[in-house]
C-alpha positions as CSV (number, residue, x, y, z in Angstrom):
1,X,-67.1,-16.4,-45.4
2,X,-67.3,-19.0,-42.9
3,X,-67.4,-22.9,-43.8
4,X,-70.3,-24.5,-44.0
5,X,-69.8,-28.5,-43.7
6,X,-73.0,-30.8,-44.1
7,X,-74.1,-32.6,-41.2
8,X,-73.4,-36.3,-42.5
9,X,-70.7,-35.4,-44.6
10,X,-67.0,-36.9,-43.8
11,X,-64.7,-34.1,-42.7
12,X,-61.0,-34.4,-44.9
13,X,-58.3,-35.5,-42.4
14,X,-56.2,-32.0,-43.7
15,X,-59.1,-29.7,-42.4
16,X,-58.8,-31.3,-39.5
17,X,-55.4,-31.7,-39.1
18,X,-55.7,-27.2,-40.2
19,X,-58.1,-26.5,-37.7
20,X,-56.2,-28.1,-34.5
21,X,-52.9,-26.2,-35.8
22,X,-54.5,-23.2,-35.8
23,X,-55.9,-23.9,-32.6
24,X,-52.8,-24.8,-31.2
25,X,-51.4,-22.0,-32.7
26,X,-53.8,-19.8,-31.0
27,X,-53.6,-20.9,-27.7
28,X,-49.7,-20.6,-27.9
29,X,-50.1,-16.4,-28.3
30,X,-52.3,-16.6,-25.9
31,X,-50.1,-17.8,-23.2
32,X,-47.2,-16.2,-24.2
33,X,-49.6,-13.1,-24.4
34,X,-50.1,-13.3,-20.9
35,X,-46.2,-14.0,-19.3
36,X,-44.6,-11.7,-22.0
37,X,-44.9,-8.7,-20.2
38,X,-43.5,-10.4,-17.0
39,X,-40.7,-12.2,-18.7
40,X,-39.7,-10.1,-21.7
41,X,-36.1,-9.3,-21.2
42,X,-35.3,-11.7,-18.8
43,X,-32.8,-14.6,-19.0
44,X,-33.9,-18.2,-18.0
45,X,-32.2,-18.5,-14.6
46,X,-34.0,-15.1,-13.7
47,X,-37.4,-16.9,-14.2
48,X,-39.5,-18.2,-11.7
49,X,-40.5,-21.6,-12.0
50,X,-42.8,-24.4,-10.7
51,X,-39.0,-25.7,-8.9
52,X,-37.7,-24.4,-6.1
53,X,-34.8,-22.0,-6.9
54,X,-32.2,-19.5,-5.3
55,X,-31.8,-22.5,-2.1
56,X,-30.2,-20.6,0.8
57,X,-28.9,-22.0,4.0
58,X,-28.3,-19.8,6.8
59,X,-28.1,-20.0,10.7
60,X,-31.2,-19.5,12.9
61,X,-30.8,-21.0,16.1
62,X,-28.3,-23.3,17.7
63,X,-25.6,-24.5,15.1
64,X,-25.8,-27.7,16.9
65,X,-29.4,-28.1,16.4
66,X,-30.8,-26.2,13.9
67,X,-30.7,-24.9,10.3
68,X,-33.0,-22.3,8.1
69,X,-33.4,-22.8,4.6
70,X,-35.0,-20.6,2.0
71,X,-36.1,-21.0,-1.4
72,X,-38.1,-19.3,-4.5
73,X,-40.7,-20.7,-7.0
74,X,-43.6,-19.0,-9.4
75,X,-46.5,-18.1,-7.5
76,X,-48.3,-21.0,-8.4
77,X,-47.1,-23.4,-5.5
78,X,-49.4,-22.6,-2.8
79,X,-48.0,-25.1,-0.2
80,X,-44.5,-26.2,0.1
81,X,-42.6,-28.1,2.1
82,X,-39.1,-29.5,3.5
83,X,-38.0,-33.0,4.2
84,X,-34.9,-34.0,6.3
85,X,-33.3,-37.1,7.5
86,X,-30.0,-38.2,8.2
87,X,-27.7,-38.8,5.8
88,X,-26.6,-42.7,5.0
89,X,-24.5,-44.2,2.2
90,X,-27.6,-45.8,0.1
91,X,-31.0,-43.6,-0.6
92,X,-32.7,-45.5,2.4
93,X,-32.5,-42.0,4.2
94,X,-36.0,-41.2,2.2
95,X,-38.0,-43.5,4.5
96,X,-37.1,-41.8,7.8
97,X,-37.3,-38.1,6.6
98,X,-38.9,-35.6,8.6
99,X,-41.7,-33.4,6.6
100,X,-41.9,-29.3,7.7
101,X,-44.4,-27.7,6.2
102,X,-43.0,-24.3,4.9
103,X,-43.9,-20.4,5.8
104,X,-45.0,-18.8,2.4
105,X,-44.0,-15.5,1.7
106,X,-45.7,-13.6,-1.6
107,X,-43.3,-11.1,-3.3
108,X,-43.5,-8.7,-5.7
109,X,-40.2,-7.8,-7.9
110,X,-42.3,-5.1,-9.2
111,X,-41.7,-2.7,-6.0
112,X,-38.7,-1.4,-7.8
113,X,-39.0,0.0,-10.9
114,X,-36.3,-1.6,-12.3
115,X,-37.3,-5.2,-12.2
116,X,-39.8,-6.6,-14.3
117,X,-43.5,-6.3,-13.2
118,X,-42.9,-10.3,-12.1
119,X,-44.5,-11.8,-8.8
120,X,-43.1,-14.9,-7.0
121,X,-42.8,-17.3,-4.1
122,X,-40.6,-17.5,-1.4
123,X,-40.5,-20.0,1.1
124,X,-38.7,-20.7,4.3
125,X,-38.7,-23.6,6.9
126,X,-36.7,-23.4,10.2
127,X,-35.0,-27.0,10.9
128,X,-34.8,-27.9,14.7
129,X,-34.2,-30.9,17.3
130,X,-31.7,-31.8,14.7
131,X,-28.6,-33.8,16.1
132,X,-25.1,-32.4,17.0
133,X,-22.2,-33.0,14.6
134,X,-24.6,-35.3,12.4
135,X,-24.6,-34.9,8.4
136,X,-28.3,-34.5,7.4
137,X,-29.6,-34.5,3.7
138,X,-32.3,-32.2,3.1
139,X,-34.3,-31.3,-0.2
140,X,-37.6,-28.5,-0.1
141,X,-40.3,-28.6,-3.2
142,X,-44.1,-28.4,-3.5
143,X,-44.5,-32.4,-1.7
144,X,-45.6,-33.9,-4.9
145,X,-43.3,-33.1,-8.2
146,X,-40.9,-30.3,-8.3
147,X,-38.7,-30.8,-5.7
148,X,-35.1,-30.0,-5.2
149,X,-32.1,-32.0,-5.6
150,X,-30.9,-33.6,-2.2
151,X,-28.6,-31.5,-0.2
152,X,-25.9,-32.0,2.8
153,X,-24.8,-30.2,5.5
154,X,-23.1,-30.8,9.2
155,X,-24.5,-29.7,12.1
156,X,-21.8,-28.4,14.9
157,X,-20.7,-29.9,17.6
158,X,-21.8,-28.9,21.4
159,X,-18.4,-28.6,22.2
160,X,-15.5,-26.4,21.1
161,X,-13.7,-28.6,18.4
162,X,-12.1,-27.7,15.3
163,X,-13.7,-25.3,12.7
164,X,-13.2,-24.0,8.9
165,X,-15.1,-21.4,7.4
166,X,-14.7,-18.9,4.5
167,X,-14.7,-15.3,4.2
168,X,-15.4,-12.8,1.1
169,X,-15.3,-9.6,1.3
170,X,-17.2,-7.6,-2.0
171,X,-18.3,-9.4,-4.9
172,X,-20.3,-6.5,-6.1
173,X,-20.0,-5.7,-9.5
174,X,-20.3,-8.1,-12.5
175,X,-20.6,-10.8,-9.9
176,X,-21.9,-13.9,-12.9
177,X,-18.9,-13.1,-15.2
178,X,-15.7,-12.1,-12.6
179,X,-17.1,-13.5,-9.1
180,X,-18.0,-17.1,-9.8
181,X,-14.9,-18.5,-10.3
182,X,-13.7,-17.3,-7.0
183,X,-16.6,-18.9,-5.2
184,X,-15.8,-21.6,-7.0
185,X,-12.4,-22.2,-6.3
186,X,-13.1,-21.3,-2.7
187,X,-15.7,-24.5,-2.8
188,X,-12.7,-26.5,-4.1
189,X,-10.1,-25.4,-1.6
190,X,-12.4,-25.9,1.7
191,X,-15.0,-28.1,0.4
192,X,-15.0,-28.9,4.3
193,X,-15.6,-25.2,5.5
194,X,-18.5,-25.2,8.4
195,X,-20.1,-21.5,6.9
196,X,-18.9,-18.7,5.0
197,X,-19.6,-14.5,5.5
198,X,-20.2,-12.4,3.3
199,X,-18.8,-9.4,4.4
200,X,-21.5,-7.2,2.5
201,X,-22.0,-5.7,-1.1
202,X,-23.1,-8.7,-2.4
203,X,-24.6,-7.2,-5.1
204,X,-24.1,-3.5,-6.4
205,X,-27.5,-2.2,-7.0
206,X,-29.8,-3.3,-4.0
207,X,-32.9,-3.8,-5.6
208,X,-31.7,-5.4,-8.5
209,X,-33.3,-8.8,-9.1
210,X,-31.1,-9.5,-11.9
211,X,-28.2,-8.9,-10.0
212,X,-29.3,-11.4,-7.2
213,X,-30.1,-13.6,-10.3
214,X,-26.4,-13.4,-10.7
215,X,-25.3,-13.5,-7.3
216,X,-27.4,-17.3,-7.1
217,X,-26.4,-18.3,-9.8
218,X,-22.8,-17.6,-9.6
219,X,-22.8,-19.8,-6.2
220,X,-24.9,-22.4,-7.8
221,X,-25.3,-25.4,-5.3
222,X,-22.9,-23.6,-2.8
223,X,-25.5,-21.6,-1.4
224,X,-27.4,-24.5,-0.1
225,X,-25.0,-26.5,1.0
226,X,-22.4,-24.2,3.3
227,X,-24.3,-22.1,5.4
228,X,-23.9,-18.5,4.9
229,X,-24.0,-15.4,7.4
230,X,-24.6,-12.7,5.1
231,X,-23.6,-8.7,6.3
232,X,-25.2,-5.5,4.8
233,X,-22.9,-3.4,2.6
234,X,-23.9,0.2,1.9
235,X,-24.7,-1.4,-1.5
236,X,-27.6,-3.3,0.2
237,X,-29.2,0.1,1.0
238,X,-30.2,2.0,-2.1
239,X,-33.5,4.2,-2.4
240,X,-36.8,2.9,-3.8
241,X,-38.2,4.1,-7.0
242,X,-38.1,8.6,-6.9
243,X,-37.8,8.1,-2.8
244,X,-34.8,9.4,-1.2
245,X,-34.5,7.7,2.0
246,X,-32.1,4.6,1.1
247,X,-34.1,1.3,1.7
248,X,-32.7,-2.1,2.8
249,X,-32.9,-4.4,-0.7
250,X,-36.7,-5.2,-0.8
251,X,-35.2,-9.0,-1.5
252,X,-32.9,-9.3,1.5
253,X,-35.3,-10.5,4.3
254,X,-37.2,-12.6,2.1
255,X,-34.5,-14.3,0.7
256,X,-32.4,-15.0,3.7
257,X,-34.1,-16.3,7.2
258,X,-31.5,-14.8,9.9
259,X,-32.2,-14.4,13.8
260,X,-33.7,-11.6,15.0
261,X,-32.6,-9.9,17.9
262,X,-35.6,-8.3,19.4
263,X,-34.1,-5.9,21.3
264,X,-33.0,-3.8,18.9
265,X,-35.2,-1.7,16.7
266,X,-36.7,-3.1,13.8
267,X,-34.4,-0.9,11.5
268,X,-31.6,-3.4,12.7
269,X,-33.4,-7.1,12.6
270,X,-32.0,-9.5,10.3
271,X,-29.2,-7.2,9.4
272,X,-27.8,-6.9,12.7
273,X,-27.5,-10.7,14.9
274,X,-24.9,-13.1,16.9
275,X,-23.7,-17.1,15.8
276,X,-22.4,-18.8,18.3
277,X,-20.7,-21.7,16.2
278,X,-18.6,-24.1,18.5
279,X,-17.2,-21.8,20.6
280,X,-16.6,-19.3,18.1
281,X,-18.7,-15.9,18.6
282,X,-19.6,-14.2,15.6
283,X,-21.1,-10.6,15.8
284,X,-22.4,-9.3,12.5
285,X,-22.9,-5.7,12.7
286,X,-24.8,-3.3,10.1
287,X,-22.7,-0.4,9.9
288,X,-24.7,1.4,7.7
289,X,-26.7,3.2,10.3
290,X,-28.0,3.2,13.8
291,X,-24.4,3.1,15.4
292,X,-24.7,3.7,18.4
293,X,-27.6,1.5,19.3
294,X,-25.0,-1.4,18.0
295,X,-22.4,0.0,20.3
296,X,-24.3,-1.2,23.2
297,X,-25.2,-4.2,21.6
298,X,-21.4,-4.7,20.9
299,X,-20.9,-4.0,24.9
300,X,-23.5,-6.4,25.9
301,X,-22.5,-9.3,23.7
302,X,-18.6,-9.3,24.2
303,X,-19.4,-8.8,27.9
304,X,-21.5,-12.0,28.3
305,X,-19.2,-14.2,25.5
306,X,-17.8,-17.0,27.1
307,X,-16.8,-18.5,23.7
308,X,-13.0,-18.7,23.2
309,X,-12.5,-16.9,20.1
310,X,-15.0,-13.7,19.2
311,X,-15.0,-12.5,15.7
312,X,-16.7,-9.2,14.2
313,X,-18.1,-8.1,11.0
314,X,-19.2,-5.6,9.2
315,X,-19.2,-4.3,5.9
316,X,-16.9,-0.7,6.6
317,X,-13.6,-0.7,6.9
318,X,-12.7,0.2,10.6
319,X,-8.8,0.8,9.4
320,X,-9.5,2.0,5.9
321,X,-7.0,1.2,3.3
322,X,-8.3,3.2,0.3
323,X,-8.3,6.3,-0.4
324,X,-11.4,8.6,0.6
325,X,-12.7,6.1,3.3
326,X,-13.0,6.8,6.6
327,X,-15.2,4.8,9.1
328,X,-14.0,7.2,12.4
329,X,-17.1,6.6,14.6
330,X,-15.6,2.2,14.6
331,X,-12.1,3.4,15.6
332,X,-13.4,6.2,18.4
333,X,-16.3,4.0,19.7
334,X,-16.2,0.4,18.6
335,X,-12.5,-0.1,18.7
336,X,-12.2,0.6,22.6
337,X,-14.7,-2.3,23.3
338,X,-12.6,-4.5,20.9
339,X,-9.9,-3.8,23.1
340,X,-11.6,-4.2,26.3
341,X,-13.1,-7.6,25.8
342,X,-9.9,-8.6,23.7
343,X,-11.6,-9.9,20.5
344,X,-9.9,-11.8,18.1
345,X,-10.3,-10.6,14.6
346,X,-12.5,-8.2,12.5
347,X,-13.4,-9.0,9.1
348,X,-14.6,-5.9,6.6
349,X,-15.1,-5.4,2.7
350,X,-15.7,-1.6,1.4
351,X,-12.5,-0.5,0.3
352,X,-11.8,-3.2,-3.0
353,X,-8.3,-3.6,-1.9
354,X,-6.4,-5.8,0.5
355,X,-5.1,-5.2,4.1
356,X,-4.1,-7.4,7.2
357,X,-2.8,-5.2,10.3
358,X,-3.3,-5.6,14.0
359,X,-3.3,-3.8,17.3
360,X,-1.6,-3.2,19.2
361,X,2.5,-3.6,18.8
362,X,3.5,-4.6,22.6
363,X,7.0,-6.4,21.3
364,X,8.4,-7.6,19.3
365,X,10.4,-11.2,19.0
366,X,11.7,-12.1,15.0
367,X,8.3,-13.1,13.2
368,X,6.1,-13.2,16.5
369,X,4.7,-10.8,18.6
370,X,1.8,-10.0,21.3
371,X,-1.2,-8.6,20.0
372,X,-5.0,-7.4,20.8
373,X,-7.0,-7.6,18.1
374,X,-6.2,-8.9,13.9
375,X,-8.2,-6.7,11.4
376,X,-8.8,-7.6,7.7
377,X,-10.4,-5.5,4.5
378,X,-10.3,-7.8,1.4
379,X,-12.4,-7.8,-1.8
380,X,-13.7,-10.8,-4.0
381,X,-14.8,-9.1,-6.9
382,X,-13.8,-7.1,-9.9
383,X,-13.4,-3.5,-8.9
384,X,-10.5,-2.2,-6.9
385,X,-8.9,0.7,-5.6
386,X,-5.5,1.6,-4.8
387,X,-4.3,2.0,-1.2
388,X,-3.8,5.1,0.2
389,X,-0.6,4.2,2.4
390,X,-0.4,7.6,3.7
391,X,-3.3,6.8,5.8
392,X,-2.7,3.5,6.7
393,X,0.7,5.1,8.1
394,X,-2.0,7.4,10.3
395,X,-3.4,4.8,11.9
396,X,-0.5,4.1,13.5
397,X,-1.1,6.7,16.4
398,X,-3.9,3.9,17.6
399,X,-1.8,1.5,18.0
400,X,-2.2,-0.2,14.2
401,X,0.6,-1.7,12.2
402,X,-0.2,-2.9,8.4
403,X,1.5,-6.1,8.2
404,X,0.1,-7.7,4.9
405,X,-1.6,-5.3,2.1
406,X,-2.4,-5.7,-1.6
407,X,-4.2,-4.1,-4.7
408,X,-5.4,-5.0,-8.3
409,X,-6.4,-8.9,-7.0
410,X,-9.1,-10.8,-5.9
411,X,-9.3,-12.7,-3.0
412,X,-11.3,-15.3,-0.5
413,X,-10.0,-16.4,3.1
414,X,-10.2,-19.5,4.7
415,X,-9.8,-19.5,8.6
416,X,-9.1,-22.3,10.8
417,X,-10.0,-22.8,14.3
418,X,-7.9,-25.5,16.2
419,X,-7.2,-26.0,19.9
420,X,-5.7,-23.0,20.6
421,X,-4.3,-21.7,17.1
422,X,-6.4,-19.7,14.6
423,X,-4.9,-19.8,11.0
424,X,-5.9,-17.3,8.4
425,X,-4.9,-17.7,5.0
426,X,-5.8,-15.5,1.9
427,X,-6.0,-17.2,-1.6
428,X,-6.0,-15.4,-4.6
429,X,-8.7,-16.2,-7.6
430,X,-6.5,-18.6,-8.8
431,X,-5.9,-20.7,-5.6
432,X,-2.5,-19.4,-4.8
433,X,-1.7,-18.5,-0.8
434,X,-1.3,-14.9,-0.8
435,X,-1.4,-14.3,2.9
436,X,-1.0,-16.3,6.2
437,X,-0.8,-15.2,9.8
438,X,-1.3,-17.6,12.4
439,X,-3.0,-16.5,16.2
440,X,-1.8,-18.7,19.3
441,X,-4.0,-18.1,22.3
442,X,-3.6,-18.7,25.8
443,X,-7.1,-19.4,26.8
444,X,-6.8,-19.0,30.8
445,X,-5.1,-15.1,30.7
446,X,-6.6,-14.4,26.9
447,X,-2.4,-13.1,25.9
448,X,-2.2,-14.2,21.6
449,X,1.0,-14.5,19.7
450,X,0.9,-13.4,16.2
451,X,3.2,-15.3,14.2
452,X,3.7,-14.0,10.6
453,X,4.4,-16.6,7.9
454,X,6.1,-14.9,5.2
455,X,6.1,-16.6,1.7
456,X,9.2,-17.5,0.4
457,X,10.3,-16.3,-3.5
């Protein structure tokens, strides 16, 4: 029966005080009615907010001169924005920042099955006319109340100059538990590092959002402040749903704002692209598919680099080190071009163990020796395998000698650029040097010494 209260009469402070609970109350279920279905399950780093989240800087453009930056929020920001200034030793840097207004791109995590029915934001802004070899502070938010921290990052210089940057190869599986304290102690051992690859298999199930949860959140602020060139694994391909046809990650070109190389096919934007980083060419290759389009791509790009030193990756092994892998169409087709424009080093993931060989053996002097081209497989993650050293001893019949290899252990890379020396070291999770080659290069006849450092006991 409802309750009648006379028209003059004095309403008790308790009823009162009972009816707002309740309606309190009330509106409470309500709301949490309506997100429960969205959020149920999900931890609170997986949920979209009001704040930008998941900040990702890549390369798009000139080092020198330009930066991309990506971010995330709930779909309720409707315009968003970036603000950038140089960097100075008070917080006077606020009143000279530059304002971009940001491209918006609706998402919905619901495209695979196995996310929760959950729609967001993403966001990008390209950053350009930016100065060489300047530190600029940057933060990205709606332009009124949820914005980002601040964040810093160097441009490059114009000219060829000394240059640190990280490599991974797969963090894959259980990458918040096992993988973030190798990014992390990566972070502390080249704070200084220009950019890091990713060699691919960043994540283990491609559409996964609460893997990529992990994979942010295990980097944390790193993400946003060293600029990443991210590679497709085979992990990044997975189908959608009942399909069969393996799909890139629905979140990959969302989430990361890469160059676009617009003659290749569209199967290959974002996935497959060139950095040119202070003399330093990079060629990240997708080596999941459409191989022999990249083979031309590979010709016309070493055959027009004037840089000094020319790097590739991609996620497949070319000289696989574990057992079962084979990547034959690299070593018959991409390896001759390597030799015929002389590139430097390769850098792969795939095969969750650890190897450093080169090609080819020309002679031999003590610890130093002529070379072509340094390759690399390393892993940063939990799973391993165990070399297969009966096939590594195959290889051997192109020209490849093993010189460093290792199983059971996690690693990162850093590799230094410096006048004509390229160092590459391989940590282990714990910070301890593992590996260490060193290339010298004469840069007017392109000869390189190899000299291998070997620890002592």
């Amino acid at each position: 029966m409802p309750i009648r209260i006379r028209s003059k009469q004095t309403i008790p402070l308790y009823v009162k005080f009972y009816v707002m609970a309740l309606m309190v109350f009330l509106t409470s279920l309500n709301v949490s009615g309506q997100h429960h279905h969205d959020h149920e399950g999900l931890h609170h780093w997986e949920i979209p907010s009001k704040s930008p989240d998941r900040i990702m800087l890549t390369f798009h453009g000139d080092p020198s001169s330009s930066r991309a930056v990506t971010w995330r929020t709930d779909t309720s920001i409707e315009k968003s924005f970036a603000q950038i200034s140089e960097a100075t030793v008070n917080s006077n840097f606020t009143e000279n920042a530059d304002v971009y207004s940001a491209v918006k791109e609706p998402f919905d995590l619901g495209l695979y099955k196995g996310n929760n029915s959950l729609k967001v934001q993403y966001h990008s802004v390209v950053f350009k006319k930016l100065k060489p070899n300047k530190l600029y502070v940057y933060r990205v938010g709606d332009g009124d109340k949820y914005w980002s921290e601040w964040i810093q990052f160097r441009t490059a210089k114009k000219e060829y100059a000394p240059t640190k940057f990280v490599y991974f190869g797969d963090a894959q599986n259980d990458v918040l538990s096992h993988w973030s304290r190798v990014i992390r102690m990566a972070y502390q051992t080249a704070p200084d590092a220009s950019f890091v690859i990713h060699a691919g298999d960043l994540i283990n199930s491609a559409h996964s959002d609460y893997e990529w949860a992990q994979w942010y959140k295990a980097g944390g602020f790193i993400h946003s402040q060293w600029t990443a060139i991210p590679v497709v694994g085979n992990h990044e391909f997975r189908p959608l749903n009942n399909g069969s046809e393996k799909k890139l990650a629905i979140q990959w070109k969302p989430q990361f704002t890469l160059p676009v190389e617009k003659e290749l096919s569209t199967k290959l934007h974002e996935t497959v692209y060139t950095v040119d980083y202070q003399d330093i060419r990079i060629i990240v290759l997708n080596s999941n598919g459409e191989l022999e389009e990249q083979t031309k791509y590979i010709d016309q790009q070493l055959r027009t680099s004037t840089a000094k030193w020319n790097i590739i990756t991609c996620h497949h092994s070319v000289f696989s080190p574990a057992k079962g892998r084979d990547f034959e169409y690299a070593r018959k087709k991409w390896k001759p071009l390597f030799d015929k424009y002389n590139v430097d080093i390769v850098l792969n993931g795939h095969d969750h163990t650890y190897a450093r060989g080169h090609v080819p053996t020309i002679s031999t002097n003590n610890d130093v020796e002529n070379i072509g081209t340094m390759y690399i497989t390393s892993v940063s993650g939990p799973k391993q395998y165990p070399l297969d050293k009966q096939q590594i001893l195959s290889y051997s019949k192109q020209g490849y000698q093993l010189d460093k290899s290792g199983e059971q252990t996690q690693f990162f890379q850093v590799i230094t650029v410096d006048e004509n020396e390229l160092t590459y070291v391989a940590y282990t999770a714990l910070g301890e040097e593992y590996d260490r080659a060193i290339i010298t290069k004469d840069f007017d006849t392109g000869q390189k010494k190899l000299w291998q450092v070997k620890k002592l006991d």
